[in-house]
C-alpha positions as CSV (number, residue, x, y, z in Angstrom):
1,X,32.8,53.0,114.6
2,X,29.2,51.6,113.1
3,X,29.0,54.6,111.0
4,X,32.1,54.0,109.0
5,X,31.7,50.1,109.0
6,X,28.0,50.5,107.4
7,X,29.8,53.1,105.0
8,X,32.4,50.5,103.7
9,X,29.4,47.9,103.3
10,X,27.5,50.2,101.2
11,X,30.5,51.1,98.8
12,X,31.6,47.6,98.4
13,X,28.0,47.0,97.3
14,X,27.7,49.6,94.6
15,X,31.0,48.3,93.3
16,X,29.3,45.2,93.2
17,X,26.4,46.3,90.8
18,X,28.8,47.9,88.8
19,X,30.6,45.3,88.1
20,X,27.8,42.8,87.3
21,X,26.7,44.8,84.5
22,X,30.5,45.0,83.5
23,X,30.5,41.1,83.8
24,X,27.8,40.4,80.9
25,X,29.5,42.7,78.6
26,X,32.4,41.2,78.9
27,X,31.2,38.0,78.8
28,X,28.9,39.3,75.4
29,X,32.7,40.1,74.0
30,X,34.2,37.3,74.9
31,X,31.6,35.1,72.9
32,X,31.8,37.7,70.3
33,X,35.6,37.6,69.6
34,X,35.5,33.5,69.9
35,X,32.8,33.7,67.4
36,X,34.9,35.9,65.0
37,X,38.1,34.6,65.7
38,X,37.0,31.3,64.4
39,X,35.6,33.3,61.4
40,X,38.9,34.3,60.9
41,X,40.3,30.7,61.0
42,X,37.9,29.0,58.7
43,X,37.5,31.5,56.2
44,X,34.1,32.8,55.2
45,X,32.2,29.9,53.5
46,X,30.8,32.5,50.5
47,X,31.7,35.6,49.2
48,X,28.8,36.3,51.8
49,X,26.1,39.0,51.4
50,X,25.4,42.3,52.2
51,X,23.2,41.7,55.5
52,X,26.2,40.0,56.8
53,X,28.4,43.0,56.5
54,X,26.1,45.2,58.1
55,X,25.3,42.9,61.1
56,X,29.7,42.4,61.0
57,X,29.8,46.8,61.0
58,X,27.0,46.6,63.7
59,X,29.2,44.0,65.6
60,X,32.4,46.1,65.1
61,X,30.8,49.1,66.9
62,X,29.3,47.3,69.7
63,X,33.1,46.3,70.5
64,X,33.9,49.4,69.7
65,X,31.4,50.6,72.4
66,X,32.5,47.7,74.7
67,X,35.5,48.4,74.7
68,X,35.2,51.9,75.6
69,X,32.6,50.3,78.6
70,X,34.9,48.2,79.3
71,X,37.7,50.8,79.7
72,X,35.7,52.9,82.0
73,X,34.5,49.9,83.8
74,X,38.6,49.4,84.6
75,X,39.1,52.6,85.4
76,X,36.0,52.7,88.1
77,X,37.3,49.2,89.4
78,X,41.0,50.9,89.7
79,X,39.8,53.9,91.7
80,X,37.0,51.7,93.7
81,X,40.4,49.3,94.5
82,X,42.2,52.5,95.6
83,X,39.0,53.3,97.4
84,X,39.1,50.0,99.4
85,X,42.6,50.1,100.0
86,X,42.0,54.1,101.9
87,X,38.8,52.8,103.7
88,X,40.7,49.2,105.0
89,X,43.9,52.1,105.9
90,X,41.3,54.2,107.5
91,X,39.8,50.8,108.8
92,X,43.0,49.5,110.0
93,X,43.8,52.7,112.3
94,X,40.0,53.0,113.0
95,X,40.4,49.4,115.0
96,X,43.7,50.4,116.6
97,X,42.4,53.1,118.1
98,X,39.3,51.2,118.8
99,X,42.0,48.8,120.8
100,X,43.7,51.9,122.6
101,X,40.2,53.0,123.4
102,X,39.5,49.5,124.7
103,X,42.5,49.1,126.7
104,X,42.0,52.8,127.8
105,X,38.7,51.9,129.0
106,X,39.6,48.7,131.0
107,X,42.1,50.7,132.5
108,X,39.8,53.4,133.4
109,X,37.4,50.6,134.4
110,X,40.2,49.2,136.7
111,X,40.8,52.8,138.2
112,X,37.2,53.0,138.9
113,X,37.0,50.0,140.4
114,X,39.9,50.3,142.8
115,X,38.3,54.0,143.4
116,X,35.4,52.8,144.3
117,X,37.1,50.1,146.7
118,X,39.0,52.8,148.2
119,X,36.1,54.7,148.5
120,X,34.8,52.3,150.3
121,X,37.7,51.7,152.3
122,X,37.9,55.3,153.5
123,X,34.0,55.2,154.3
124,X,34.2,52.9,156.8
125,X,37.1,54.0,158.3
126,X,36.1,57.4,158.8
127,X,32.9,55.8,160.2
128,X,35.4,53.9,162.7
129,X,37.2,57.8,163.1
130,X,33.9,58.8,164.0
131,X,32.8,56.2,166.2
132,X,36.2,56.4,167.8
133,X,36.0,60.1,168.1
134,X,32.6,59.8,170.0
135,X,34.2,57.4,172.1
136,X,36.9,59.8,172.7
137,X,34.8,62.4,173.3
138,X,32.8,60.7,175.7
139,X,35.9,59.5,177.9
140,X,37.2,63.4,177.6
141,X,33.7,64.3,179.5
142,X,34.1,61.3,181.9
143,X,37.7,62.4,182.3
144,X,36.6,66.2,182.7
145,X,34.6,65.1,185.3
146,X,37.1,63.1,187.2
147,X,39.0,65.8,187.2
148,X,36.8,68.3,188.8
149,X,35.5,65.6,191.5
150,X,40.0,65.1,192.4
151,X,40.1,68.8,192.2
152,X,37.3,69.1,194.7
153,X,38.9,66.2,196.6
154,X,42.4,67.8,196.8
155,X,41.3,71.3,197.7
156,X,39.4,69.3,200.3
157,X,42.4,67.0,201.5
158,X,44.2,70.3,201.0
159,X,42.0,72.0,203.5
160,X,42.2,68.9,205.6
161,X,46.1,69.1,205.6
162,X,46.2,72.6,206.7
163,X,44.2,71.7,209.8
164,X,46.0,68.6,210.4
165,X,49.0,70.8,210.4
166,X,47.5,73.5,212.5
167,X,46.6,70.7,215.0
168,X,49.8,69.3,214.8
169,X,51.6,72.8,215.4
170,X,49.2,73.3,218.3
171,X,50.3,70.0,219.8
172,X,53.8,70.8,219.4
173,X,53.8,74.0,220.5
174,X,52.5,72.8,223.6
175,X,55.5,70.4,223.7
176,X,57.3,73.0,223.7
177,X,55.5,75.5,226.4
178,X,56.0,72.5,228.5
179,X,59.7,72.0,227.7
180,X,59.9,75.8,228.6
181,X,58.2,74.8,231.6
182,X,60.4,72.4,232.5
183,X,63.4,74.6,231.6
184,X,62.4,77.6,233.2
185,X,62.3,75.2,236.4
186,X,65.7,73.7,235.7
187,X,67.4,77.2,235.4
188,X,65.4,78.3,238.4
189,X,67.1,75.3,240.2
190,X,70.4,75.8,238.9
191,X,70.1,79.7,239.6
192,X,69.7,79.1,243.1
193,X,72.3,76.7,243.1
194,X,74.6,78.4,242.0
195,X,73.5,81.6,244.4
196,X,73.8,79.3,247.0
197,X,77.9,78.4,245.4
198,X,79.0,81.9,244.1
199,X,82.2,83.4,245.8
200,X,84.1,86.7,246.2
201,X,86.3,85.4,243.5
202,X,83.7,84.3,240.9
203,X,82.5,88.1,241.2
204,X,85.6,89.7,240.6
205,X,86.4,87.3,237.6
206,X,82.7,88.4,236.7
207,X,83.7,91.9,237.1
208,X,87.2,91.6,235.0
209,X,85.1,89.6,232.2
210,X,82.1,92.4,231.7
211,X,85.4,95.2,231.5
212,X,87.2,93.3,228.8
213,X,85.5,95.1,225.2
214,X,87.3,92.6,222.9
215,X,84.7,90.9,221.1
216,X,84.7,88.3,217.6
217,X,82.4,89.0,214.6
218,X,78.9,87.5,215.7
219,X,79.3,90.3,219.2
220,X,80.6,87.6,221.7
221,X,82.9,88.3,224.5
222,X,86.4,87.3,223.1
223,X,88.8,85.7,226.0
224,X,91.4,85.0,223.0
225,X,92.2,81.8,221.1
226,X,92.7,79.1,224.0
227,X,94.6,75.3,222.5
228,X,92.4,72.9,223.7
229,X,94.6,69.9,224.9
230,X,91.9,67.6,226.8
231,X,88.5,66.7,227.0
232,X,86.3,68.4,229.3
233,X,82.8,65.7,228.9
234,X,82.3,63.6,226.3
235,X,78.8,62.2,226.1
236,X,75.7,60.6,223.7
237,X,73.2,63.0,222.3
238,X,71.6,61.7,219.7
239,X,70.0,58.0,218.4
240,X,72.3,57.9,215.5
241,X,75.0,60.2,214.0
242,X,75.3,63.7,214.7
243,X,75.5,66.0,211.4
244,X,76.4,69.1,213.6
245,X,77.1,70.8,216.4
246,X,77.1,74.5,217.0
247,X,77.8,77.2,220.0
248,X,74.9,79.4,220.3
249,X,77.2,81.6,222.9
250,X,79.8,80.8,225.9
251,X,77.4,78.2,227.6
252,X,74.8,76.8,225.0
253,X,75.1,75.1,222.4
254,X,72.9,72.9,219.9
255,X,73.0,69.9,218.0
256,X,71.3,68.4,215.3
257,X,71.6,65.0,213.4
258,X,70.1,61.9,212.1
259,X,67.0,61.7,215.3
260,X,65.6,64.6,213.5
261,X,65.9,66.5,216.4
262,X,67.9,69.8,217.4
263,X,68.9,69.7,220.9
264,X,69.9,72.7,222.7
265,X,72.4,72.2,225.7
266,X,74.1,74.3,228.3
267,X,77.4,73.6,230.1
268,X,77.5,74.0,233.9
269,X,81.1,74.6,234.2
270,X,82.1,71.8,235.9
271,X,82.0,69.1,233.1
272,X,78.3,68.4,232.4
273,X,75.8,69.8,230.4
274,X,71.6,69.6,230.3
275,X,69.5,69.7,227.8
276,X,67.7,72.7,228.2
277,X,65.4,72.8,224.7
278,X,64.4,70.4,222.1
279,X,63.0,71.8,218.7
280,X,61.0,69.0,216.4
281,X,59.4,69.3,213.3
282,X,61.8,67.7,210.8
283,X,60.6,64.0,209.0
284,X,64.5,63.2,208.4
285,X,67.6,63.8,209.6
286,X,69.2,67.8,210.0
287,X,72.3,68.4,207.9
288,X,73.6,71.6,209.0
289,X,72.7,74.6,212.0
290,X,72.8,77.8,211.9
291,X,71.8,81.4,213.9
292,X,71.5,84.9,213.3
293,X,73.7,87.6,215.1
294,X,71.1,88.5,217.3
295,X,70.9,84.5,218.6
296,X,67.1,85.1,217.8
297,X,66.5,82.6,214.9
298,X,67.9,79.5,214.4
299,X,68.0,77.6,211.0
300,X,68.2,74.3,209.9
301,X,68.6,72.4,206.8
302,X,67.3,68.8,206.5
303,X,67.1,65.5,204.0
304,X,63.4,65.8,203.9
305,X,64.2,68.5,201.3
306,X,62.8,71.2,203.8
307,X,64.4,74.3,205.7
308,X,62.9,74.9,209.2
309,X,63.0,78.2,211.0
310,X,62.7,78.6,214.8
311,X,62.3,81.1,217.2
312,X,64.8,81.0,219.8
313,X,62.9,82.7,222.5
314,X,60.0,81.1,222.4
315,X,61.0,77.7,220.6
316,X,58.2,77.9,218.4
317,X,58.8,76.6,214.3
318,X,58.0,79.6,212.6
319,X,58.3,78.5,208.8
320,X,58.8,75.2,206.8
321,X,60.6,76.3,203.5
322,X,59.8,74.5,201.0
323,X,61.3,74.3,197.6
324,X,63.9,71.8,197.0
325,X,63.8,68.2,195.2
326,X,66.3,66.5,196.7
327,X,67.7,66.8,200.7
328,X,69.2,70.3,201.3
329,X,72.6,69.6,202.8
330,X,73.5,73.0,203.9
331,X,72.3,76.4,204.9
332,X,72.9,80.1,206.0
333,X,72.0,83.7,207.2
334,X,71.9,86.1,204.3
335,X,71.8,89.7,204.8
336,X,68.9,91.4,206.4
337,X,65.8,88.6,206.8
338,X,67.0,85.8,204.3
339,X,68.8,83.0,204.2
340,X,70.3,81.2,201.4
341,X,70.4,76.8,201.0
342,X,72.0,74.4,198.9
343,X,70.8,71.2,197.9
344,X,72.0,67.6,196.0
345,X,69.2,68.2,193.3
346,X,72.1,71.3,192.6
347,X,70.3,74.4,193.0
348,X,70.6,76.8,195.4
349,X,68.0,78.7,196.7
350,X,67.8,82.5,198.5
351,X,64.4,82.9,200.9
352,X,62.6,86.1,201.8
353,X,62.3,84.6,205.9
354,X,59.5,87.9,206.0
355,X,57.2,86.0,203.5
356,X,58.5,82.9,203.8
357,X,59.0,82.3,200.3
358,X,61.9,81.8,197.9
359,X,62.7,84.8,196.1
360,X,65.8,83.8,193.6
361,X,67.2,80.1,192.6
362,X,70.1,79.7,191.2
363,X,71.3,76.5,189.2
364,X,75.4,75.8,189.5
365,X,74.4,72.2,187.8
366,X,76.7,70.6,191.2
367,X,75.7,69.1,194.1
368,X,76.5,72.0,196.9
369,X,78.2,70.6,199.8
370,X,78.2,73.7,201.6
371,X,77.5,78.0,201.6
372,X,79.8,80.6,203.3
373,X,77.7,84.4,204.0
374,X,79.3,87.4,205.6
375,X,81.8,88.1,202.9
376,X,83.7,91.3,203.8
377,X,84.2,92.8,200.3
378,X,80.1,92.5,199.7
379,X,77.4,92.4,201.6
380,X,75.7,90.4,198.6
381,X,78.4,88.1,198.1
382,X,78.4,84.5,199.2
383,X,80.2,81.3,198.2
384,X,79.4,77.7,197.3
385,X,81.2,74.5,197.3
386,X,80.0,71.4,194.9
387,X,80.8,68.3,194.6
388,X,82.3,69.1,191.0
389,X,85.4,70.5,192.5
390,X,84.4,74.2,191.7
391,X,84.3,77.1,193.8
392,X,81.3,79.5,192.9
393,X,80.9,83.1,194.0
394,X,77.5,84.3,193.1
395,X,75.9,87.5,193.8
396,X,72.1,87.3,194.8
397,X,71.3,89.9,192.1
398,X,72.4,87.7,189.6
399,X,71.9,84.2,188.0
400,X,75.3,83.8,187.1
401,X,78.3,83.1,189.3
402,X,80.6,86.1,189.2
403,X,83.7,84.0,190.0
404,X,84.8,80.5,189.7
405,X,87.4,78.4,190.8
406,X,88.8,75.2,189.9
407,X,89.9,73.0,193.4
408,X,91.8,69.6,193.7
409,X,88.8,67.5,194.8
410,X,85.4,67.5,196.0
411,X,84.8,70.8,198.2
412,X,83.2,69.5,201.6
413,X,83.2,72.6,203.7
414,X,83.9,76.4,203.8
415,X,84.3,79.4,206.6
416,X,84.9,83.0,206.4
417,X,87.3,85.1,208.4
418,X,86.6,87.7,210.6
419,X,87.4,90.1,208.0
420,X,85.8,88.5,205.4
421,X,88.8,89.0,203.3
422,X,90.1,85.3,203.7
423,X,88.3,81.7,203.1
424,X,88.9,78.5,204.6
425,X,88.0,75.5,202.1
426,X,88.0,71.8,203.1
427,X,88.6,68.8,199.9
428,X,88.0,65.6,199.9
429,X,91.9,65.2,198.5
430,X,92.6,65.7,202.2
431,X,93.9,69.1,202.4
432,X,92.3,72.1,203.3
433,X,92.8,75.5,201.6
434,X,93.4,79.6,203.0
435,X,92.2,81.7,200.1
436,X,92.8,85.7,199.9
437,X,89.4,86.8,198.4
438,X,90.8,90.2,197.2
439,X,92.4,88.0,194.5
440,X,91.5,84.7,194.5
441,X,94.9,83.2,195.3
442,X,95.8,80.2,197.8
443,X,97.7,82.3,200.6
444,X,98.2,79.0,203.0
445,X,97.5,75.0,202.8
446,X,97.3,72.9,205.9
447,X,98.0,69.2,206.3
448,X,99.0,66.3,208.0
449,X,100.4,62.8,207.6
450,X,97.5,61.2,208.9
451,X,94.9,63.4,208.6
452,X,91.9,62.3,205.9
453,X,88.6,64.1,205.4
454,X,85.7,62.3,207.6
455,X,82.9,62.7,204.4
456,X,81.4,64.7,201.6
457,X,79.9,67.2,204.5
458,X,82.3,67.3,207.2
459,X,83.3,70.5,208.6
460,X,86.3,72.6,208.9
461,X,86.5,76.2,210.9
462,X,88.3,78.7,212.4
463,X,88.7,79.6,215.7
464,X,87.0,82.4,217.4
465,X,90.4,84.5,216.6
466,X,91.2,83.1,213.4
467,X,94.8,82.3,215.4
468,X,94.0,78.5,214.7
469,X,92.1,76.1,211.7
470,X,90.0,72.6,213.0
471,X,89.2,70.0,211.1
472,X,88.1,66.3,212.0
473,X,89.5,63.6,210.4
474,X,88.0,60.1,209.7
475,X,89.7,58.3,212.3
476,X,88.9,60.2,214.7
477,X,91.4,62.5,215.6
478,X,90.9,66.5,215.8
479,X,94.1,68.5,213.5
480,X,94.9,71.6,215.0
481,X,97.1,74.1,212.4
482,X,98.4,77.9,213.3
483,X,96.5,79.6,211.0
484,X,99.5,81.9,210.0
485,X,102.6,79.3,210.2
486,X,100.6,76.4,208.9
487,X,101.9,74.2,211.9
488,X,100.0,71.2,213.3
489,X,99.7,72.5,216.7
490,X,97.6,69.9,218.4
491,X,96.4,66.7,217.8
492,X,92.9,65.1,220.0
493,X,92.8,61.7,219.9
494,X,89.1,60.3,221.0
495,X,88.5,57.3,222.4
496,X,86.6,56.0,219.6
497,X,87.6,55.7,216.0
498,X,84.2,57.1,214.6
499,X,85.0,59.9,211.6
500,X,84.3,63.5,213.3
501,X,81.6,65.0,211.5
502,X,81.4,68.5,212.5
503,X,83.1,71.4,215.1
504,X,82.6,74.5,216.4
505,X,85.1,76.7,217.9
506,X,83.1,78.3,221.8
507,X,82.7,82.3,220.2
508,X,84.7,83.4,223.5
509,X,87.9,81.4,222.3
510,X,87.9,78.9,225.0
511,X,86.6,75.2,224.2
512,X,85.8,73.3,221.0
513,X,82.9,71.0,220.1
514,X,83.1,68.0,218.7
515,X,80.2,65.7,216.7
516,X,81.0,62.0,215.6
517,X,79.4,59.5,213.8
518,X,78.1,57.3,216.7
519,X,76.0,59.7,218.7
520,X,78.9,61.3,220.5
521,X,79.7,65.1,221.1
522,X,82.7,65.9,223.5
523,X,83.9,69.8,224.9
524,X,87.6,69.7,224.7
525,X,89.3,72.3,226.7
């Protein structure tokens, strides 16, 4: 931009010169022509002499020569005008691009600047990053370390569980080798008592008994399907409700409910019972009992989310199953060594009772209220009831139910024929159900005017010959229906109007336990 400004001062200069040597010419002719023009006016004074023509010729052609001076001098001053006129164009976009220029460099200027205070702005965050990620680093060490110190404390309080537990099975298993104690001298007692009572007759009803080869499914001596009409002892068991009750065979039976205990009695025959066993181990209360046909093992499910298994000879626990998130509300024999359990956190689980571990769960996304086993068509084939109304078949093999169908209410309980081929249902819309499991149809319903489902678990079964169908109802009252007519056959009023939780039918046909609400458990004969 200096280069073209001291270029237009230099040309403006020598147009300058130029035309101060034009100037005195011009000013020479101008006093020449006044001169002559007044020459002109006034006449010549003489006829005048020869000098003066000369010096008038030599005057002519000096105008003459100004004139042509003075031409050229217009014709430079034109193209030096025209010159001016392309250097103040030139000038002129020179300066507005000078202004662009400006305005790009204030910009640019501006950009740097808010560059540099980002610049700035990022350098001391990412030294805060990097102080922070020291920080961080230095809590992931302290954290790494905590870590491996509460790893090393819970493999120690780990180590220190399994001995408390070992102690603790120590202590109860010498509970229980002194309740065997104690048993083994009650039996020896009532052994010789009733030595000292037996008579001709009770031997040859003995006799008649041991001939009679009728037997139900679980291999107990079969006397046939007796109505009970009365009850034989009615008595307290437990400290609070009793979930269950179940015959183990013709004389003992166990219970199980919210003490957290199982209690196994024995009948005398006469209307009493002892307690003869007592197997612990449960932190809540037992939901539902049940044994294997060789009346070796029983199982027990419980709301502390476990399943215990004992051993019936010895009464030793055996194995704590552990699995479930929410308390397991029912459970069964499966097969050969397994056991299958449902839960309210709505899976259902099949244990391996060899390894004591669970070897399939299956997810019906229901609450199961109860399991049925033993089904006649398949060995692998059992049924669950949910709280969503449905009726799942599953097969172990698979994750999927193979059947499923639709009921009128909440299912609360189910039991299998002896055949296998049929299967009692209880709902909660007070009815209970006889399904043909060939085909999946309803073959019989049984109800009554005031019979009404005692809870979500309560439990419905069949008699030792399938000839009759129990249920409790919530008032209190035992229904009695003929299996095959549908008829109410008996009604047993208690004395109390506590909802009957749970029966079982004796497995040689004759007698029927009862479990209640408030502690109670009555024999009706």
């Amino acid at each position: 931009m200096s280069d073209y400004k001291q270029l237009i001062v230099q040309r403006l200069e020598e147009v300058k010169q130029a035309n101060r040597q034009t100037a005195t010419f011009i000013n020479n002719y101008a006093k020449i022509a006044e001169s002559l023009a007044k020459n002109h006016k006034y006449g010549p004074r003489s006829s005048g002499t020869l000098q003066d023509n000369e010096e008038l010729s030599r005057v002519k052609t000096e105008m003459a020569e100004l004139y042509r001076s003075k031409c050229q001098n217009d014709q430079m001053l034109i193209n030096a005008n025209h010159s001016i006129i392309e250097y103040e164009k030139k000038t002129t976009v020179l300066i507005t691009e000078k202004s662009k220029l400006e305005a790009a460099k204030h910009d640019i200027a501006a950009k740097y600047a808010r560059t540099e205070v980002e610049l700035q702005r990022l350098r001391a965050d990412n030294d805060l990053v990097n102080v922070e990620r020291i920080a961080t680093n230095a809590t992931v060490t302290m954290l790494d370390k905590q870590i491996q110190e509460m790893e090393s404390d819970r493999i120690h309080f780990l180590n220190k569980i399994r001995e408390l537990n070992e102690t603790h099975i120590d202590v109860m298993n010498a509970e229980v080798d002194l309740q065997e104690q104690r048993r083994q001298s009650r039996v020896q007692e009532m052994i010789n008592s009733a030595i000292q009572n037996v008579t001709e007759k009770d031997l040859k009803l003995e006799a008649m008994i041991k001939r009679m080869p009728e037997t139900n499914a679980n291999g107990d001596l079969l006397l046939g399907d007796s109505l009970p009409s009365r009850s034989e002892f009615i008595f307290e068991c437990d400290e609070g409700e009793v979930n269950d009750v179940h015959w183990l065979d013709g004389e003992t039976f166990a219970t199980g409910g919210s003490d957290r205990k199982i209690k196994i009695w024995k009948t005398d025959g006469h209307g009493g019972q002892t307690r003869i066993e007592t197997l612990t181990g449960s932190n809540a209360a037992f939901t539902r009992i049940d044994y294997d046909r060789d009346r070796k093992h029983l199982i027990a499910s419980s709301n502390d989310k476990n399943v215990r298994l004992w051993n019936l000879d010895t009464s030793r626990l055996m194995s704590t199953l552990s699995g479930h998130s929410d308390q397991v509300t029912c459970v069964k024999f499966y097969q050969s060594h397994s056991a299958v359990s449902g839960s309210a956190d709505r899976v259902i689980k099949v244990w391996d009772l060899q390894n004591q571990r669970c070897s399939r769960s299956l997810f019906p996304a229901s609450k199961v209220n109860d399991i049925a086993t033993n089904m006649g068509g398949s060995p692998s084939l059992f049924a669950s009831g949910h709280f969503d109304k449905k009726l799942r078949f599953y097969d172990a093999r698979s994750s999927d139910p193979v059947k499923t169908v639709d009921m009128n209410g909440r299912i609360t309980s189910l039991d299998v024929t002896m055949s296998g081929c049929e299967l009692l249902i209880s709902t909660r819309d007070d009815t209970i159900t006889m399904m043909d499991l060939r085909n999946f149809q309803t073959v019989h319903c049984y109800s009554a005017e005031n019979y009404r489902t005692s809870s979500d678990l309560s439990r419905v079964i069949l008699s030792s010959g399938n000839e009759y169908v129990a249920a409790g109802s919530s008032n209190g009252c035992i229904f009695i229906w003929n299996r095959n007519t549908t008829k109410l056959e008996k009604r047993l009023a208690s004395n109390s109007e506590q909802p009957i939780f749970s029966l079982s039918w004796c497995p040689t046909g004759y007698g029927l336990l009862s479990s209640s609400k408030q502690k109670v458990v009555a024999l009706w004969k």
